[in-house]
N, C-alpha and C positions, 0 to 999 in steps of 0.2 A: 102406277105407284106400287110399292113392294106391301106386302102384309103388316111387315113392324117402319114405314114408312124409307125413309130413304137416308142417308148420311148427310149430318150438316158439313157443311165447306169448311166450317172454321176448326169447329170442335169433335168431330167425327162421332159424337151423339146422333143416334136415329131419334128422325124426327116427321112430321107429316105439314110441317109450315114450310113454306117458302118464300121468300125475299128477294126481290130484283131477280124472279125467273130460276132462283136456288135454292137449294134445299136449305133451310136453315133455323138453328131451334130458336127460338122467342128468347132466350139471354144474348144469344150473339146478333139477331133481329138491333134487338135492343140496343147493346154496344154500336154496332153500324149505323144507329140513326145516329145516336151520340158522336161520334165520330164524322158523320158527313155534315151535322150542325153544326160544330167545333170549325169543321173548314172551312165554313159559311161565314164565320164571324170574324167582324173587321179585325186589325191586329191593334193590338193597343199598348200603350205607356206605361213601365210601373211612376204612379204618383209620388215614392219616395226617391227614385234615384233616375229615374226617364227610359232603362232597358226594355225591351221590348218584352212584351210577356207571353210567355208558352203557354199552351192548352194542355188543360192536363183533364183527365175523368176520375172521377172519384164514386164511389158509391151512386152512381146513375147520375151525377151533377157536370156539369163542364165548369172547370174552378180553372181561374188566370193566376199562374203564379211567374214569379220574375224567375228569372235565373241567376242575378246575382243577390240579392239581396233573400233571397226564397221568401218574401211575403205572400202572402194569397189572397186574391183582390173579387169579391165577390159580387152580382150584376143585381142591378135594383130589386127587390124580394125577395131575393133567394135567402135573408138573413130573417125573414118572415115567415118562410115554406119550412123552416127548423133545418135546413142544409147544415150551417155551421155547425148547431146542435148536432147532426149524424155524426157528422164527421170526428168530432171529440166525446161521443160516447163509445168507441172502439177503446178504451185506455188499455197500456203497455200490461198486459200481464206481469207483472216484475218478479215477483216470485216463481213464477213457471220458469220464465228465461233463467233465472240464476242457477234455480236447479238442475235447468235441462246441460246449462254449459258447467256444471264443477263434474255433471256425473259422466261430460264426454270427456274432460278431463279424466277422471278416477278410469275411466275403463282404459284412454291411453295408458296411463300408469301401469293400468295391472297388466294389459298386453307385454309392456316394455320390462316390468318387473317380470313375470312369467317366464320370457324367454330368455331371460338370463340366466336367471336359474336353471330353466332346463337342459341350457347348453352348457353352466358347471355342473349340474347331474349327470350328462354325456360326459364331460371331462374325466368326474372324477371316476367314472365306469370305464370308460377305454384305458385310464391310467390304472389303475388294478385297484384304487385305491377305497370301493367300496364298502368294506369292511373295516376303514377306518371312520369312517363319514355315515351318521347316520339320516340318508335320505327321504326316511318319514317323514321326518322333524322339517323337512325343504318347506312344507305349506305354512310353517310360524316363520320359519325365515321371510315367504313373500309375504305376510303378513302384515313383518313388524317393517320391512321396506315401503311398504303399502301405507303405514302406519304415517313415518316417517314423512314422505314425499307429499304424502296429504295433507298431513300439517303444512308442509310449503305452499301447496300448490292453496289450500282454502286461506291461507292468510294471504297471498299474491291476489285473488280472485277479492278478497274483503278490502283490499285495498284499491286495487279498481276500479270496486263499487263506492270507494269514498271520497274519491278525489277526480276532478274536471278533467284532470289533467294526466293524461297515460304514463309520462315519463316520469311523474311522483311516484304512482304507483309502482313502477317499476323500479326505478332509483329504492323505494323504501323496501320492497321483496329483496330485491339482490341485496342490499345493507343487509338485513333479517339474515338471510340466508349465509354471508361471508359471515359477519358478526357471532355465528355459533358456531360456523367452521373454525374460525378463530379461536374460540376459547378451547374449543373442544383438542387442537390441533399442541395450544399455550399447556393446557395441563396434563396433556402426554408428553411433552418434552421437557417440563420444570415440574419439577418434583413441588418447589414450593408453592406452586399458582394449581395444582392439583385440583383443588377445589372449584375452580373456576368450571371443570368440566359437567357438574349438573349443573349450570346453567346452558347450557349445551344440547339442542337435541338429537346431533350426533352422538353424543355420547349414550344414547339409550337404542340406539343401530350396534346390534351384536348379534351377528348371527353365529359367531365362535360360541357365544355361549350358552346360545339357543342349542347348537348341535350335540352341544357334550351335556345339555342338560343342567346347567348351571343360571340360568337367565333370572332376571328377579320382574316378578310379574308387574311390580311398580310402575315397572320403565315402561309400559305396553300403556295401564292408565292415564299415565302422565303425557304420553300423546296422542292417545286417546280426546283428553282434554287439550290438546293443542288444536286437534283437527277439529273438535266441535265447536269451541269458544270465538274464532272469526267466523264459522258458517253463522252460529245465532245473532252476531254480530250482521252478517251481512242481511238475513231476513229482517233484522229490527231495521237496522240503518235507511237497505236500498227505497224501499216501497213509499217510504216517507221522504226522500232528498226528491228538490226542485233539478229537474237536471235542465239543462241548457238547451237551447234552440240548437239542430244542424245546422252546421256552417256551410 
């Protein structure tokens, strides 16, 4: 045997234990019994609906779940050894996942925001037109894009988080999102519904005005609080809803 032992079979961790004649570390030991008991045991019925029930391992336990119904049917004791107990003190981190998925989000955005801009700063440089256009000012333009798109995307994500059902969600982001296309689109073509456009958070996307310097800082806060008001929404809302059993 080698100095730092020898390579488990499974998991390529050195090790100095052996199992059935191989090298193998005391977790994967472990797993293989579980799994060679699992094989051992009769096949059986789920009680609610009569499918036949899978083997499934969980936290060192062999747990009978069905496959249509996904109940999980557990063997005289094990609801006394604190099994079940294990198995539902793992709870959803819900706040981590929310954050982890708006901020994969936000970095698509800035990716996709980023390159556009970059390739109108190429544009307006090969076209000679630098010295019209001032380029500095490009990083409030992704900015207020930035700004903009995050508002959509944290109220699509808050709505998500509040309803069972994906296609509300979804159905209620696209309405949000046509609905201010709409006014915003209504009070640059009529003069008299004018007003309809700060209801609009298109209407606060201006990177003409950003460039020449003319921008009103307003419009940056005011989506500002667009993109914050569903995120707080969604930390209060998610952590607290009953969500539903997988189907």
């Amino acid at each position: 045997m080698k100095l730092f032992g020898e390579k488990c079979v499974r998991c390529g961790k050195r090790t100095r234990h052996v199992y059935l004649e191989k090298p193998t570390c005391d977790p994967c030991a472990q797993q293989l019994e579980l799994v060679l008991a699992a094989s051992k045991e009769s096949k059986r019925t789920c009680p609610a609906d009569g499918a036949t029930l899978g083997k499934e391992i969980a936290h060192g336990t062999i747990l009978d779940r069905c496959p249509t119904c996904r109940g999980v049917w557990l063997d005289a004791g094990e609801l006394e050894r604190g099994t079940l107990e294990t198995l539902l003190a793992r709870p959803l981190p819900r706040r981590s996942l929310y954050v982890s998925t708006y901020a994969a989000i936000l970095v698509a955005l800035a990716f996709v925001m980023a390159a556009l801009l970059i390739g109108q700063s190429i544009s307006v440089t090969l076209l000679g037109l630098s010295d019209e256009v001032d380029l500095v000012k490009m990083p409030l333009v992704w900015l207020n894009g930035m700004l903009l798109w995050g508002a959509f995307a944290s109220f699509g994500v808050a709505a998500s988080l509040t309803f069972d059902r994906s296609s509300r969600a979804v159905g209620l982001t696209a309405a949000f999102v046509l609905i201010s296309y709409f006014l915003e689109i209504i009070g640059s073509l009529w003069t008299d519904a004018a007003f309809l456009q700060k209801y609009s958070l298109f209407h606060y996307f201006v990177p003409g005005d950003i460039l020449t310097g003319e921008y009103n800082p307003a419009g940056i806060a005011l989506l500002v609080a667009a993109l914050i008001i569903p995120i707080g929404w969604s930390l209060f809302v998610f952590p607290r809803r009953q969500l539903p059993a997988p189907a």
